[in-house]
VMD Tcl script that draws the C-alpha trace (Angstrom):
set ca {
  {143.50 213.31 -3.10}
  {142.23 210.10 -1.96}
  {144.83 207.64 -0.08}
  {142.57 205.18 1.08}
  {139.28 204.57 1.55}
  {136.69 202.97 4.16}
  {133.79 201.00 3.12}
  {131.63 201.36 5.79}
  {130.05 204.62 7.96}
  {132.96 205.97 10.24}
  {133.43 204.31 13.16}
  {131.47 205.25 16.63}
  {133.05 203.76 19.51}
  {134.29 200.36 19.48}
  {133.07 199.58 15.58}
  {135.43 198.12 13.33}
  {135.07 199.04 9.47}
  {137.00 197.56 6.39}
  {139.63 199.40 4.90}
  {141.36 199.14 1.25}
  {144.09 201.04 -0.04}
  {143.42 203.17 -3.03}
  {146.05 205.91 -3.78}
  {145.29 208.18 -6.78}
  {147.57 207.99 -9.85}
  {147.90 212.32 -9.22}
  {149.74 210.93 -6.12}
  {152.71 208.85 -7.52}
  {153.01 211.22 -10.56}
  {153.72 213.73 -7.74}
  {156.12 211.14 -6.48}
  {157.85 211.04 -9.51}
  {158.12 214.12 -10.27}
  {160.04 214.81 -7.00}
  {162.13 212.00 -7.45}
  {163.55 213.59 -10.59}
  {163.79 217.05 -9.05}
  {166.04 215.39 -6.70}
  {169.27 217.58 -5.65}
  {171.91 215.34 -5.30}
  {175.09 216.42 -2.93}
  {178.81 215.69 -3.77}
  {180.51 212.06 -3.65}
  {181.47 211.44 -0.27}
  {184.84 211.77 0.66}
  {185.55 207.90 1.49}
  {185.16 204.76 0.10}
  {183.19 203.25 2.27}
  {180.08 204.03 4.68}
  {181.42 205.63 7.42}
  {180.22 209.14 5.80}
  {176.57 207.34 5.43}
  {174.40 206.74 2.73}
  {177.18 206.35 -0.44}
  {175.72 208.62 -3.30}
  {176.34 205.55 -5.96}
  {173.86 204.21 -3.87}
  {171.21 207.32 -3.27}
  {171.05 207.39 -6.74}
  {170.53 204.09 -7.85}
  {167.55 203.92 -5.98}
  {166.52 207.35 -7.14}
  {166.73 206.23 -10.66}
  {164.96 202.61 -10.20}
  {162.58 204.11 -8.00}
  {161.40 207.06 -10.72}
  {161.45 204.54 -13.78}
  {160.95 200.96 -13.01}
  {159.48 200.38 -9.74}
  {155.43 199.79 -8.93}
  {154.06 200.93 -6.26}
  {150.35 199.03 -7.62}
  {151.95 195.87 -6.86}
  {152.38 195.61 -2.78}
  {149.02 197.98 -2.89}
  {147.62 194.99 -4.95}
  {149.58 192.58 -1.71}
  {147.94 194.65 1.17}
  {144.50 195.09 -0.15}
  {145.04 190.65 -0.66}
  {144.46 190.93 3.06}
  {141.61 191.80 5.30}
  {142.55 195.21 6.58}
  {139.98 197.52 9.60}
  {140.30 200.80 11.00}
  {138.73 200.93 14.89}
  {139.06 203.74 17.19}
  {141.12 203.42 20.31}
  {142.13 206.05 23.23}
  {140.27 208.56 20.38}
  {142.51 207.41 17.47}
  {142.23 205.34 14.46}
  {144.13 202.31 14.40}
  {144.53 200.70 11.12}
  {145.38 196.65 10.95}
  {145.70 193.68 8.97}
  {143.39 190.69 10.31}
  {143.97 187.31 8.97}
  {141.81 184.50 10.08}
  {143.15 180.91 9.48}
  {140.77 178.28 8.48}
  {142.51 175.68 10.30}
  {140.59 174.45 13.80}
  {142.58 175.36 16.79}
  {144.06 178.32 14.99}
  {145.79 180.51 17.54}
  {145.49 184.49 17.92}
  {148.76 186.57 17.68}
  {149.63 190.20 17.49}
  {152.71 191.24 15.53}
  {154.06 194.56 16.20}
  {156.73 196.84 13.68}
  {159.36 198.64 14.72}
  {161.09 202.18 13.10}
  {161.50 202.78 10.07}
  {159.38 199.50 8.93}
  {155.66 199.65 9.05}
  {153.49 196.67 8.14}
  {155.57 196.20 5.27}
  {157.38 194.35 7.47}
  {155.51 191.16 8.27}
  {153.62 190.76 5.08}
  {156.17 187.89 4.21}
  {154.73 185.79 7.53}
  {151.69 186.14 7.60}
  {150.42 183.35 5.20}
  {153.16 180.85 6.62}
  {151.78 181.18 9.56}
  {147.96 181.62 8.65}
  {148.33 178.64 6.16}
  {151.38 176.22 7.78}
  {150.27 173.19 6.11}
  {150.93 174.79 2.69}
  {154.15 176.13 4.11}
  {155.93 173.17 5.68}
  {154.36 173.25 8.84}
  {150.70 171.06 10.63}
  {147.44 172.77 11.47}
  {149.05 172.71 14.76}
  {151.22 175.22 13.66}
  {148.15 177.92 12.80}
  {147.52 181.24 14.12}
  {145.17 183.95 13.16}
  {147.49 187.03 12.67}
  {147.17 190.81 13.67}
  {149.26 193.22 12.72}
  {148.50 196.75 13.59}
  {150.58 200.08 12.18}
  {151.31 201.87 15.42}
  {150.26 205.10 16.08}
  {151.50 208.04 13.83}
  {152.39 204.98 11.01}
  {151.05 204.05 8.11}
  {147.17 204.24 7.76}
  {146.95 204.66 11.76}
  {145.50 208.14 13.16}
  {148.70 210.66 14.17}
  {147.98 212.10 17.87}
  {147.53 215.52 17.74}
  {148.57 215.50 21.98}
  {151.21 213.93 23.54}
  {150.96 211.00 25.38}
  {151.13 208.41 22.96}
  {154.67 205.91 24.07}
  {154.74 202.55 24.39}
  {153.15 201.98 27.34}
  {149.84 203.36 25.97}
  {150.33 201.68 22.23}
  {150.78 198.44 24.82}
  {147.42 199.15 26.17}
  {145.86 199.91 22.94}
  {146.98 196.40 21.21}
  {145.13 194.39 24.49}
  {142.26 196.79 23.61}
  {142.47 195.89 20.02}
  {142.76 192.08 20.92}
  {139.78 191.99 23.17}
  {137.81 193.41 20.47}
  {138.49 191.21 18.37}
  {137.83 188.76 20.47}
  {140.67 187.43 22.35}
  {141.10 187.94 25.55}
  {144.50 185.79 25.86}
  {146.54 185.69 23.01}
  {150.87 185.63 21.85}
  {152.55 188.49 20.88}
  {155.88 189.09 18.46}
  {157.72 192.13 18.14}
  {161.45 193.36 16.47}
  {162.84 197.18 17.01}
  {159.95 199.35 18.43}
  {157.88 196.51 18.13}
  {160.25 194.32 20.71}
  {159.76 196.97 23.30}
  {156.08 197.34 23.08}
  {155.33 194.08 23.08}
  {157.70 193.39 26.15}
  {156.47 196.02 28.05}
  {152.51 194.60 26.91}
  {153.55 191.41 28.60}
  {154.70 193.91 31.52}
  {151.91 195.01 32.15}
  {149.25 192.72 30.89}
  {150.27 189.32 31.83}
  {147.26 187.51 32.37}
  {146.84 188.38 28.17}
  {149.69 187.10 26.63}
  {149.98 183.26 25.93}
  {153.60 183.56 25.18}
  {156.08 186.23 23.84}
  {157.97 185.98 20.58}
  {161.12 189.01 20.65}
  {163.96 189.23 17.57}
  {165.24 192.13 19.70}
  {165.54 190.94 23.02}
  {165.04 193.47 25.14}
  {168.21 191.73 27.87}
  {171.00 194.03 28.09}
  {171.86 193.81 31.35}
  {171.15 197.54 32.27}
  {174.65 198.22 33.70}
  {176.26 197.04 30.58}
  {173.84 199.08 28.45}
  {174.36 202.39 30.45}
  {178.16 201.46 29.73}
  {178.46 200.89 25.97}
  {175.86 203.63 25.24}
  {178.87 206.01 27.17}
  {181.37 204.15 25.14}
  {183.33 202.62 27.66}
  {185.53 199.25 26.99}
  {183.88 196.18 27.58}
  {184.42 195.28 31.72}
  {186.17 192.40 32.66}
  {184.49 189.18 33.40}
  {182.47 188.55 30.17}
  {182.69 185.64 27.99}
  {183.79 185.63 24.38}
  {180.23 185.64 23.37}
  {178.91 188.53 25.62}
  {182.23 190.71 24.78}
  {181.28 190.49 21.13}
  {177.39 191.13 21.78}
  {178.90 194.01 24.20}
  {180.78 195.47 21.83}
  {178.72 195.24 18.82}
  {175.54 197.39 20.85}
  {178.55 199.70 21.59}
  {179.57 200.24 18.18}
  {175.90 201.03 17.31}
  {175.32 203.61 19.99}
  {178.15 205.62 17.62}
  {175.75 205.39 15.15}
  {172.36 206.34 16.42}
  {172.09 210.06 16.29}
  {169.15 209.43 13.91}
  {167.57 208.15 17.01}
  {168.54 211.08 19.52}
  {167.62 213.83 16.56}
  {163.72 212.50 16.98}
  {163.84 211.23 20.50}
  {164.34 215.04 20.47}
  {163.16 217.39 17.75}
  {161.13 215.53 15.78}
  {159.26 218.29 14.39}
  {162.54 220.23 12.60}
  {162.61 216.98 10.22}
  {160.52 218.73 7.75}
  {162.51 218.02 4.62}
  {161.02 213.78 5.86}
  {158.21 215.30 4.72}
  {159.33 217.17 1.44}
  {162.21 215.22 -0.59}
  {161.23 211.89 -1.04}
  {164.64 211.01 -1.74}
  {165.76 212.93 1.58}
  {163.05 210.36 3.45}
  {164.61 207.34 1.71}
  {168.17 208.55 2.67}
  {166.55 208.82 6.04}
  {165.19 205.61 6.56}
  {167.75 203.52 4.94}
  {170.51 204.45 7.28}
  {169.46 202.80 10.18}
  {172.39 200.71 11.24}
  {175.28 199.97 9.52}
  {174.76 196.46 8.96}
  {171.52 196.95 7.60}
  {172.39 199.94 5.42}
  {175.09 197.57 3.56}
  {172.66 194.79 3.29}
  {170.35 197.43 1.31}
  {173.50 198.98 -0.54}
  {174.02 195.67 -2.31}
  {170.51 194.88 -2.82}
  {171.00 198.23 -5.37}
  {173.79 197.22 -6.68}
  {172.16 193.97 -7.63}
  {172.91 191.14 -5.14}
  {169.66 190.25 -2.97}
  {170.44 188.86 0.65}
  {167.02 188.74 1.97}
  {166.30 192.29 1.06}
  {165.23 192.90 -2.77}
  {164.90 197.10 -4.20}
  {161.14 196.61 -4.24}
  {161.54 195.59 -0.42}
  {163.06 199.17 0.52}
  {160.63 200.60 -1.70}
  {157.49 199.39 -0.53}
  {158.38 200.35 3.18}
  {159.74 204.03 1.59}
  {157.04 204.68 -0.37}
  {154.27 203.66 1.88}
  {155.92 206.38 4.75}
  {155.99 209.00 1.49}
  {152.42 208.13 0.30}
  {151.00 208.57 3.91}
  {153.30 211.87 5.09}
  {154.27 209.93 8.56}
  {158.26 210.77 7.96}
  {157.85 213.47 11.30}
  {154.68 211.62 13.04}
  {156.43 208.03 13.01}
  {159.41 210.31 14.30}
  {157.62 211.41 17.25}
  {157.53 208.02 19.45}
  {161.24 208.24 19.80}
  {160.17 211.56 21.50}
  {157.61 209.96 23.65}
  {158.94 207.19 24.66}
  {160.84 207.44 28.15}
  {162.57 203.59 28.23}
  {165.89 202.79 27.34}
  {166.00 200.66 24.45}
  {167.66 197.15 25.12}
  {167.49 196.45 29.00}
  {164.76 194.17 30.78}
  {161.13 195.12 31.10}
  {159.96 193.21 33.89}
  {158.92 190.16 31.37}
  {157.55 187.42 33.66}
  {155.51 185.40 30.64}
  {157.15 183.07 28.53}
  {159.49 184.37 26.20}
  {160.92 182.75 22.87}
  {164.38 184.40 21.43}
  {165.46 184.82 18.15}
  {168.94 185.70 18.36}
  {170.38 186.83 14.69}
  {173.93 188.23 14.13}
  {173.90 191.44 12.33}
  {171.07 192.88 15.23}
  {171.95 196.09 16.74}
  {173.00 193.22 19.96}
  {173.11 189.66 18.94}
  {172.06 188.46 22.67}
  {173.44 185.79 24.08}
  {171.61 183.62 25.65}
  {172.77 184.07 29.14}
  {172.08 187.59 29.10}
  {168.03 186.56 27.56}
  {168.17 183.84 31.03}
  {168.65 186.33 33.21}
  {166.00 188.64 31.45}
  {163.59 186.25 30.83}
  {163.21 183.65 33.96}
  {160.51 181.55 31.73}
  {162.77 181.74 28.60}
  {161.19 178.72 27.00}
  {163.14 179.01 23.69}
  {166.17 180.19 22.16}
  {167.70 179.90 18.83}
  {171.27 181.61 17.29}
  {171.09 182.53 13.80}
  {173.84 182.12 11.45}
  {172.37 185.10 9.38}
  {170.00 188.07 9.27}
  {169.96 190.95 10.77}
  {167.94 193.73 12.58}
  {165.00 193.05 10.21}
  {164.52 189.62 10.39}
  {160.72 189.06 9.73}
  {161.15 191.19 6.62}
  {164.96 189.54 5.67}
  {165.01 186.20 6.65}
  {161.27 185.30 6.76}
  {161.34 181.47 6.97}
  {163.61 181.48 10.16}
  {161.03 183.95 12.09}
  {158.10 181.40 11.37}
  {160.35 178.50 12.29}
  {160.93 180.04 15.68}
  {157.40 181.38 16.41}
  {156.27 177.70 15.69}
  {159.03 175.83 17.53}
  {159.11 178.54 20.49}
  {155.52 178.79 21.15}
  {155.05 174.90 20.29}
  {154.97 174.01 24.00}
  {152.88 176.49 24.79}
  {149.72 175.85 22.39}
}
mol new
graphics top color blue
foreach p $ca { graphics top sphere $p radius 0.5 }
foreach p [lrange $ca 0 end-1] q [lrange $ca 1 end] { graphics top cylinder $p $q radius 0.2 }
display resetview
């Protein structure tokens, strides 16, 4: 069955070729069909979340998923955009590349985290392709790239090990070169953060200026001590004893992430139930898991049903539930402390992230921190949930920079 298709030879080295998205109709009737073959468990015991995804919920989406959602319509959104496949390290590397007409434009790389894919962004990229139509001045332009990382989406799934962040790092300054520019700003939330931190790490001389909604500025002591579950120490403020706390609370709730960081392979029923993916995938912290909750119970915060679906389906449609699982296998860094960031680094800082980071934690991270900005909402997903406050703090943190 065809998922997508190329319209040009296969590439040889460092070509680029055009890519569309095309899944066959066999394909979602497939979907379907699973969908409503779904085995559903008992009610959970509680009345709240602390037993995980509620089966009021599960359902819901089950049921709107089978009979009223679309899946044409965001493939109609993604093939609006100029998409490529090119070859890198020997694997395909699918990504969207939107040129702005405006003189001046700036390039910047945009990296998704787990479990988003380039779902994620597509509510940014015409903001900031387009600013003047979008509040903003030509000043405020930038010509967007957004790959799906390796194992994602349309991207090639490594048949070796090998491939962490380090080497996706090195593959996106591959992928920027190619396209022409050698120095150029990167963004990045969730797996994206700590790629594109650990880019600026070890490419400095490429990056113009560093965008992060997951500041990667847990002081590593602190980290190592909420991850064990140990009170907050003495000597914090207000501020970083709620941030501490908060990251601590979370690391009670990431065994999602420790079941692929280490058998990635035994999640076979990711690849199987579609339901069981969505179940999955939605559970990825509990502040995001309510957020989507209501969203299917009718109240949109940022997040609509056809926003969970899109990201959902796309994994199903593509079979990366286990391959996307693998980089939490590969990758060998702990998740919130410093990476050795010496560029200049802008902060979004949003209150329902896994740590809302306080700024004197993102000082002492970043010593060129040339922007910072608290959010009053949003959450781990910001690009994706609260789209008009990411493009107001790429343009305002990288404004100084241009």
């Amino acid at each position: 069955m065809k998922q997508a298709e190329s319209t040009a030879a296969p590439a040889t080295g460092a070509d680029i070729r055009p890519f569309k998205v095309n899944f066959s109709q066999a394909e979602l009737d497939d979907l379907k069909r699973r969908i409503l073959a779904t085995k559903f468990p008992e009610k959970e015991a509680v009345n709240d979340f602390t037993q995980g995804v509620p089966l009021a919920t599960i359902k819901e989406l089950a049921r709107y998923w089978a009979f009223d959602y679309d899946w044409r319509k965001v493939e109609a959104k993604l093939n609006s955009y100029p998409q490529f496949i090119t070859e890198i390290d020997g694997l395909d590397i699918h990504f969207i590349h939107v040129k702005s007409q405006h003189a001046n434009a700036a390039p910047l790389i945009i990296n998704h985290g787990w479990p988003g894919s380039i779902i994620e962004q597509l509510k940014i990229i015409d903001p900031l392709v387009n600013p003047t139509a979008y509040g903003g001045t030509e000043a405020d332009a930038y010509h967007v790239v957004i790959p799906s990382m390796p194992g994602y989406g349309f991207s090639g799934k490594p048949t070796s090990t090998g491939w962490g962040p380090e080497r996706i790092a090195r593959a996106w300054v591959t992928l920027m070169n190619r396209l022409g520019y050698e120095k150029f700003f990167v963004q990045g939330g969730d797996w994206g953060a700590i790629i594109v931190d650990i880019l600026a790490a070890q490419s400095p001389d490429n990056v113009l200026g560093l965008h992060t909604n997951m500041a990667n500025a847990v002081p590593a002591e602190l980290d190592s001590a909420a991850a064990a579950g140990k009170p907050a120490p003495a000597g914090l403020s207000a501020e970083e004893k709620a941030a501490y706390e908060q990251l601590s609370f979370f690391y009670k709730h990431v065994y999602y992430a420790y079941y692929m960081g280490t058998r990635p392979q035994t999640l076979v029923g990711l690849t199987d139930s579609p339901v069981g993916l969505a179940a999955f995938m939605i559970d990825h912290d509990p502040w995001s898991l309510e957020l989507i909750a209501r969203s299917f119970s009718g109240v949109n915060e940022g997040l609509t049903r056809d926003d969970v679906l899109d990201n959902v389906t796309l994994f199903w449609l593509t079979n990366t539930g286990v391959s996307a699982s693998r980089l939490y296998w590969e990758n060998k860094n702990p998740f919130f402390p410093p990476k050795g960031v010496k560029v200049p680094v802008a902060v979004s800082a949003f209150p329902d992230e896994l740590c809302p980071m306080p700024k004197s934690w993102a000082e002492k991270a970043y010593p060129k921190l040339v922007y910072y900005k608290k959010r009053d909402k949003g959450g781990h997903f910001a690009a994706w949930e609260q789209p008009k406050s990411i493009v107001e703090d790429i343009r305002a943190g990288f404004k100084s920079l241009r």
